[in-house]
C-alpha positions as CSV (number, residue, x, y, z in Angstrom):
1,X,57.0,32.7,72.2
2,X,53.5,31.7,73.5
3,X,52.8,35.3,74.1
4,X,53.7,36.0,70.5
5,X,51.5,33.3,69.3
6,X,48.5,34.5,71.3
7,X,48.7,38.2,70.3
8,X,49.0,37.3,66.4
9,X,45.9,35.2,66.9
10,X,44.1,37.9,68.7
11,X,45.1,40.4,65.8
12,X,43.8,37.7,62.7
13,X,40.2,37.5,64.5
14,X,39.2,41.2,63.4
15,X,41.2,41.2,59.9
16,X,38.8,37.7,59.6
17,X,35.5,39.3,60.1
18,X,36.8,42.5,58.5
19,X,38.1,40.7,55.0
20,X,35.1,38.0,55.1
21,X,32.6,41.1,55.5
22,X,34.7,43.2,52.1
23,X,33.9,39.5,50.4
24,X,31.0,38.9,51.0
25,X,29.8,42.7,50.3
26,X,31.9,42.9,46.5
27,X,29.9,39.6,45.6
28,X,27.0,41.4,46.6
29,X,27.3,44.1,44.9
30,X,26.8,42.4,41.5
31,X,23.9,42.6,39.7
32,X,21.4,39.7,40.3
33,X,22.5,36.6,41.6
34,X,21.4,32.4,40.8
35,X,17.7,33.2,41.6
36,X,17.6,36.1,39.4
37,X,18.9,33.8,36.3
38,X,16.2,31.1,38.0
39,X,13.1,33.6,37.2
40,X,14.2,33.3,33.3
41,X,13.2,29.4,33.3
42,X,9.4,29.7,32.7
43,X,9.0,26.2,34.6
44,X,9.6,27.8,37.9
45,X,7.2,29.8,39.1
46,X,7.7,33.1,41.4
47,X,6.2,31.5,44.2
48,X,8.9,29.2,43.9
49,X,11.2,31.9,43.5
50,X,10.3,33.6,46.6
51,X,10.3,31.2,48.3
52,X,13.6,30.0,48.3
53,X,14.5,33.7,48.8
54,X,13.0,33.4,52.0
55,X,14.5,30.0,52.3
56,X,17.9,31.4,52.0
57,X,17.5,34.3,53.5
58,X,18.3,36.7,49.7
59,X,15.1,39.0,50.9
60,X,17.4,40.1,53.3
61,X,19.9,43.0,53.7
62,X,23.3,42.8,53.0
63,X,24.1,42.8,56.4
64,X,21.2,40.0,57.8
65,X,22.8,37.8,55.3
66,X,26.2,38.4,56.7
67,X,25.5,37.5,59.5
68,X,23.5,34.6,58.6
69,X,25.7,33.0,56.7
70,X,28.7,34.2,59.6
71,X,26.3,32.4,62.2
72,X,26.6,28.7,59.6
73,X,30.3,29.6,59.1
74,X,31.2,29.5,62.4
75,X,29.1,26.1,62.9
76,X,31.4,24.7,60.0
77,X,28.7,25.1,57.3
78,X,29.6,27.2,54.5
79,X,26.3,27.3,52.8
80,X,24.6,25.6,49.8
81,X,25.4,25.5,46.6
82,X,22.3,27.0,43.9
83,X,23.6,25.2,41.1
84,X,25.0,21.4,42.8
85,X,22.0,21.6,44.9
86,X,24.3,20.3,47.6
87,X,26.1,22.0,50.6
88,X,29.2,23.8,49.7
89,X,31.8,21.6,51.6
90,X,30.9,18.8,49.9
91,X,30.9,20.0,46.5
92,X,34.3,22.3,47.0
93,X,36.2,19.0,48.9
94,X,36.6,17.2,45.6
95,X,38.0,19.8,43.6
96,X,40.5,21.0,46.1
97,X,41.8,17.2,45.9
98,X,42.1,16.8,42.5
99,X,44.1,20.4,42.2
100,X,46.3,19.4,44.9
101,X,47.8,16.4,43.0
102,X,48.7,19.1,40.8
103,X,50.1,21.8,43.0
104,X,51.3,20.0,45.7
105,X,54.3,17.7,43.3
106,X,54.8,21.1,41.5
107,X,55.5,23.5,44.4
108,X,58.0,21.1,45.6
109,X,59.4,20.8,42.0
110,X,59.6,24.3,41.9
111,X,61.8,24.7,45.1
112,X,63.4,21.9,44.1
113,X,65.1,23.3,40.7
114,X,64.3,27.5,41.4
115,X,66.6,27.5,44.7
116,X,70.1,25.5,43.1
117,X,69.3,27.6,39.6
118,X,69.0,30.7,41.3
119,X,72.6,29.8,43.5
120,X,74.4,28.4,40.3
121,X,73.6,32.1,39.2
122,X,75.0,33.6,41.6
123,X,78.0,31.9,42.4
124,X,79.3,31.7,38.6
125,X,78.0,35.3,37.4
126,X,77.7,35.7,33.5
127,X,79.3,32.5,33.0
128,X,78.3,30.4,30.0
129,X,75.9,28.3,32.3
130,X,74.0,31.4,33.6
131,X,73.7,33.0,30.6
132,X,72.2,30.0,29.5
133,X,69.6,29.9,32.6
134,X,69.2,33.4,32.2
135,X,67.9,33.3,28.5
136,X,65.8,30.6,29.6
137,X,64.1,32.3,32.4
138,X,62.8,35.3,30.6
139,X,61.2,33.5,27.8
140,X,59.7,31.5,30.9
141,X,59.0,34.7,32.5
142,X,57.6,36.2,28.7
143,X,55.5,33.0,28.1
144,X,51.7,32.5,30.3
145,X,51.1,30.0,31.7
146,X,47.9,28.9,29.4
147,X,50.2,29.3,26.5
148,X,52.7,27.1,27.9
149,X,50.3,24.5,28.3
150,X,48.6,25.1,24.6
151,X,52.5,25.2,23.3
152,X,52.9,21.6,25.4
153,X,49.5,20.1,24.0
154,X,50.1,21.2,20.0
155,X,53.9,19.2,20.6
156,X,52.5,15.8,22.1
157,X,50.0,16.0,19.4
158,X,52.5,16.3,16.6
159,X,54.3,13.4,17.8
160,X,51.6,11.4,18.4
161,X,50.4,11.9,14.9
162,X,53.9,11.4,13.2
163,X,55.1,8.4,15.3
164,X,51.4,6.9,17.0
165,X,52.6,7.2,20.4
166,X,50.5,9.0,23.2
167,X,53.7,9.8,25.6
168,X,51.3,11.6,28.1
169,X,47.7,12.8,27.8
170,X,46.3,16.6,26.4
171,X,43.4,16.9,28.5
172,X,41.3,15.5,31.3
173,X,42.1,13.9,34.8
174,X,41.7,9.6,33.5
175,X,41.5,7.5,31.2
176,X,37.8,5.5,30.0
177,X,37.1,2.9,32.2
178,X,38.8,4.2,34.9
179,X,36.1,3.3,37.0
180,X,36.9,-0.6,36.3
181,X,40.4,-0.3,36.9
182,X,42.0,-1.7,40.1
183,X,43.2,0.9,43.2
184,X,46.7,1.0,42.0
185,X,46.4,1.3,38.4
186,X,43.4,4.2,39.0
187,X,46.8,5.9,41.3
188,X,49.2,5.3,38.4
189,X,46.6,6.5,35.3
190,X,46.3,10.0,37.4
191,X,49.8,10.2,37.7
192,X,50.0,10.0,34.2
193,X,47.4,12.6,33.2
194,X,49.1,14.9,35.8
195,X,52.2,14.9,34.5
196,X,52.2,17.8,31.8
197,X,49.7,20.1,34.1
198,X,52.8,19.7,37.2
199,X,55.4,20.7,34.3
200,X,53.2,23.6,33.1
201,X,52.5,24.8,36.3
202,X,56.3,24.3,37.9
203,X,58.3,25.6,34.7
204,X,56.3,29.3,34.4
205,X,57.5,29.8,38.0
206,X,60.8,28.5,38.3
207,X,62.0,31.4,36.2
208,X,60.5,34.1,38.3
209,X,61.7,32.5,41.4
210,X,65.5,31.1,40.5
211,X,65.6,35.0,39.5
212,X,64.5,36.2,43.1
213,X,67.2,33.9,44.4
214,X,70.1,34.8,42.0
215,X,69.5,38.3,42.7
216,X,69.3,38.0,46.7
217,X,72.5,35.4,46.7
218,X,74.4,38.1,44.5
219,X,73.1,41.2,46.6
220,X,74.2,39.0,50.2
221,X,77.7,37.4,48.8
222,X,78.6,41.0,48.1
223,X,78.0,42.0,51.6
224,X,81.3,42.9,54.0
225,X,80.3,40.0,56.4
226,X,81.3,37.7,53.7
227,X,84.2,39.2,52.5
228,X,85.3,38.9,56.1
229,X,84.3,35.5,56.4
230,X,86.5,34.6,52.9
231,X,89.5,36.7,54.8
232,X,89.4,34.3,57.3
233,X,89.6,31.5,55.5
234,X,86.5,29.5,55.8
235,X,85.9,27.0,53.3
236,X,83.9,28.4,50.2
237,X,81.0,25.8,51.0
238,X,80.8,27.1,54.4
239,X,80.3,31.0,53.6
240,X,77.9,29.8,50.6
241,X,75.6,27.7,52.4
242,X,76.6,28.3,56.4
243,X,76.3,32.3,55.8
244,X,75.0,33.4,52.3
245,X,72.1,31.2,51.5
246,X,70.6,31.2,55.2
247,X,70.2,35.3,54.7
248,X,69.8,35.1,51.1
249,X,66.5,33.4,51.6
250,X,64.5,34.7,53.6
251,X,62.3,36.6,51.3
252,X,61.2,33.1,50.3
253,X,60.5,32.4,54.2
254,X,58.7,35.7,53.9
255,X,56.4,34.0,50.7
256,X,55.5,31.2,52.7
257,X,52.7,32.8,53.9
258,X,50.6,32.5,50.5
259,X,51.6,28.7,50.0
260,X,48.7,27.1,51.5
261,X,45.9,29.1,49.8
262,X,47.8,28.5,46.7
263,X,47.3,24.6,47.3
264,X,43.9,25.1,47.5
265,X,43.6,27.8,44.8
266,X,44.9,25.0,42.2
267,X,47.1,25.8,39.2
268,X,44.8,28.5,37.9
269,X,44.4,28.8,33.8
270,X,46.1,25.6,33.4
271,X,43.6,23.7,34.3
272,X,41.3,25.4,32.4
273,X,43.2,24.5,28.9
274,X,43.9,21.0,30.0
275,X,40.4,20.3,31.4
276,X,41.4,18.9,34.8
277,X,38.8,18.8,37.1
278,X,40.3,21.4,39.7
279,X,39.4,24.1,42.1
280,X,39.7,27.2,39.1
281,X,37.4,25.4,36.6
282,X,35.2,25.1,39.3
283,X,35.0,28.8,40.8
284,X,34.5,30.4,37.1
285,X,31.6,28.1,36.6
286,X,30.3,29.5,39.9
287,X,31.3,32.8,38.6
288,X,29.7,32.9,35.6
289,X,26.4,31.2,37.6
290,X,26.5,33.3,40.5
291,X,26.6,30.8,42.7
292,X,27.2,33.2,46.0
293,X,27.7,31.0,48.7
294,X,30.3,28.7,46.1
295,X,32.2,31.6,45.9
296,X,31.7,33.2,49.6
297,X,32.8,29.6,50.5
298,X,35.8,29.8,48.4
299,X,37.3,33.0,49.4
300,X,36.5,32.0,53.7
301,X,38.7,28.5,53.0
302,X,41.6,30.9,51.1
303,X,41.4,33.6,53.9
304,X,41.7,31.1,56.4
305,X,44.9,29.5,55.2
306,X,46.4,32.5,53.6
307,X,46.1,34.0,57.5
308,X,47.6,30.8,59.2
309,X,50.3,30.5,56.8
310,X,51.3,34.3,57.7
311,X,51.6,32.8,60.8
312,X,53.3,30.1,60.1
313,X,55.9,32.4,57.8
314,X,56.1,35.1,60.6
315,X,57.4,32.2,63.1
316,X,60.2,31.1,60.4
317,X,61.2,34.9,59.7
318,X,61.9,35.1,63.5
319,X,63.4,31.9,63.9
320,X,65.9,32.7,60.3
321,X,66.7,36.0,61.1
322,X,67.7,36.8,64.4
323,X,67.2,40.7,64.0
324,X,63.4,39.6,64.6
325,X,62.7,39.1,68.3
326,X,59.2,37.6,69.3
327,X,58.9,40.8,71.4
């Protein structure tokens, strides 16, 4: 087990330097960067310009900046940020917090509701009820994401104007005078902004996942193993959850592996239509600004976790399905 451990860290160290180096040479490769857009303003001069080119080490080739900004990396500094004037960690940090009250409640809603769906499906076929869930999840499937949240945002509006109630907020992360407001109630107002972003965020998946899990709960209950297991007489329960569901899901162990940079990656274009202060906001402002060490930063903290939660995922898959030997 150790040695298993050891050899899959030894093999992430090259795909590291390997992915970080195809990063940071795409974002190179567009045209210009912050300084270039800098040069327009005619209050700073070109001595200025240069100067922080030198600064940052821009008047470099691709590679020299590589490795500089490799050489910070690996002392825990991913750069500084062109347009927060500030260092990268501190200006990311912030947004990756106020995404995760987002994602964090919604990917456990999502296994949550997905996983029993997806079994209900499975073990009453066509029935009324997963007809029902079926229909459901393609128009879930059919529907983005941002649309959902524009659809969710035009029906609290309407009742707000036909009955003068506000049942949750359209946009934005607090109330005014947040600021004032003691610890707990600051806690409970976010909690009440985040409430239609989580169910926009969780409902778009659950359809595409309860799906995945009806399908490999049918594909695995018609397997001969079960039918055996039925001709002995275990208890229904038992062959469902004992021998069914524990083979039936590990795809999803298999997904695992993208779970924690989608904590950090935020809840993508819903954010953007309900203004919440997140992590996607954030990196097409950088975008749009060129702001190359914002986004180099970015992509590092994503490759990171996407590569340790591999990891993590290839550990369960060998520990669910015994076919898979740490050898």
């Amino acid at each position: 087990m150790a040695a298993y451990i050891f050899r899959r860290i030894l093999y992430l160290i090259p795909t590291f330097f390997g992915a970080t180096f195809l990063a940071f040479l795409i974002i190179q490769m567009a045209p210009g960067d912050y300084l270039t857009q800098l040069e327009l303003d005619p209050k700073v001069t070109p001595e200025t310009i240069a100067r922080l080119r030198a600064q940052f080490g821009l008047d470099r080739p691709i590679y020299e900046q590589y490795l500089l900004w490799m050489n910070n990396l690996l002392h825990l500094n991913l750069g500084y940020s062109f347009a927060y004037q500030a260092p990268v960690l501190e200006v990311i940090w912030p947004r990756v917090v106020n995404s995760m009250v987002i994602v964090i409640p919604s990917t456990l809603l999502l296994y949550l509701v997905a996983i029993p769906i997806g079994v209900y499906g499975a073990v009453r076929p066509y029935s009324l009820g997963d007809r029902i869930l079926s229909f459901l999840a393609y128009v879930g499937l059919s529907v983005p994401s941002f649309f959902l949240a524009l659809i969710a945002i035009y029906i609290l509006l309407q009742i707000k104007f036909k009955t003068g109630v506000l049942l949750f907020p359209v946009s934005g992360m607090t109330s005014s005078g947040f600021e004032q407001m003691p610890p707990l109630k600051q806690w409970l107002d976010i909690a009440w902004h985040a409430v239609v972003p989580i169910l926009v965020a969780t409902a778009n998946d659950i359809a595409g996942l309860s799906r995945l899990m009806r399908g490999q709960m049918l594909e695995v209950l018609g397997q001969d193993y079960i039918r055996t297991a039925r001709a002995k007489g275990l208890a229904e329960r038992l062959v469902l959850y004992k021998h069914a569901f524990r083979n039936a899901v590990i795809p999803f162990v298999a997904t695992l592996g993208g779970l924690l940079p989608s904590l950090i990656s935020g809840a993508g274009f819903v954010e953007v239509v309900m203004a919440w202060p997140g992590i996607t906001p954030f990196l097409l402002d950088a975008i749009a600004s060129q702001d190359l060490y914002v986004i180099a930063g970015f992509l590092t903290v994503s490759l990171v976790l996407l590569m340790v939660g591999n990891l993590i995922s290839d550990l369960l898959l060998a520990w669910v399905d015994p076919r898979i030997r740490y050898e």
